[in-house]
N, C-alpha and C positions, 0 to 999 in steps of 0.2 A: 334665165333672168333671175337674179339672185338678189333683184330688188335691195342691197345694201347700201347703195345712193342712187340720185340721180342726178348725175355729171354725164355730159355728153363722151361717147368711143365715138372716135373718129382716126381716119388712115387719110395720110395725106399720100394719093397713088401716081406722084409724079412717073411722067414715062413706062406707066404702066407696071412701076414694081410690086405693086400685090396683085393684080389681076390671077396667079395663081392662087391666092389665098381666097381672093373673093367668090373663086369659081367656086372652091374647096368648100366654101360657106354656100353656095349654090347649092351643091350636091348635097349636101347634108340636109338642108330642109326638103328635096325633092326625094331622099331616104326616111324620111321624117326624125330625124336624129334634132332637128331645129326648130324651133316654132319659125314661121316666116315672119309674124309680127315683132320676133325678138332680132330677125334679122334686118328687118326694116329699122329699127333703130339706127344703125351704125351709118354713120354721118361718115361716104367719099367724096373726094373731093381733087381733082389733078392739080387745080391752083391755090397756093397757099394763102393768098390775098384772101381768094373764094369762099375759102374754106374758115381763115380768122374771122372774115364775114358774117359766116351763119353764126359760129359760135358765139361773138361778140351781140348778134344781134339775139337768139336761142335766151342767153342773158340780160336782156332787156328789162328791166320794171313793166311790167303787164304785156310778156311777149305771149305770144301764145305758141312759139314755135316750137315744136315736140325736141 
C-alpha cells in the first residue's frame, strides 16, 4: 500500500476471469508477501451494475464505505 491516493482497485470478475489472479493474491498473503488488510481492500465483484453500485455509492457525501 503505497498510500498515493485513495480511489477505489476494483476487478470486475465476470465468468470467473481473474479467479487465477485472485487466488495468486490469496497465496501471497498466506506467504506473507501481502498484508491481508491490503488485500481486503480490493473491491470484486462478477456484476457490473454490482459493482458501479458500491463504487457510486463508496463515493457518496458522508459514505462511510471503505
Amino acid at each position: 500500500n503505497l498510500e498515493l491516493h485513495s480511489k477505489p482497485c476494483a476487478l470486475l470478475n465476470t465468468g470467473g476471469y481473474f479467479d487465477g489472479l485472485l487466488e495468486f493474491i490469496r497465496h501471497t498473503i498466506e506467504e506473507g508477501f501481502l498484508p491481508k488488510e491490503n488485500a481486503d481492500k480490493l473491491i470484486v465483484e462478477e456484476s457490473p451494475a454490482r459493482l458501479l453500485e458500491i463504487l457510486i455509492r463508496r463515493d457518496a457525501p458522508g459514505s462511510t464505505v471503505p
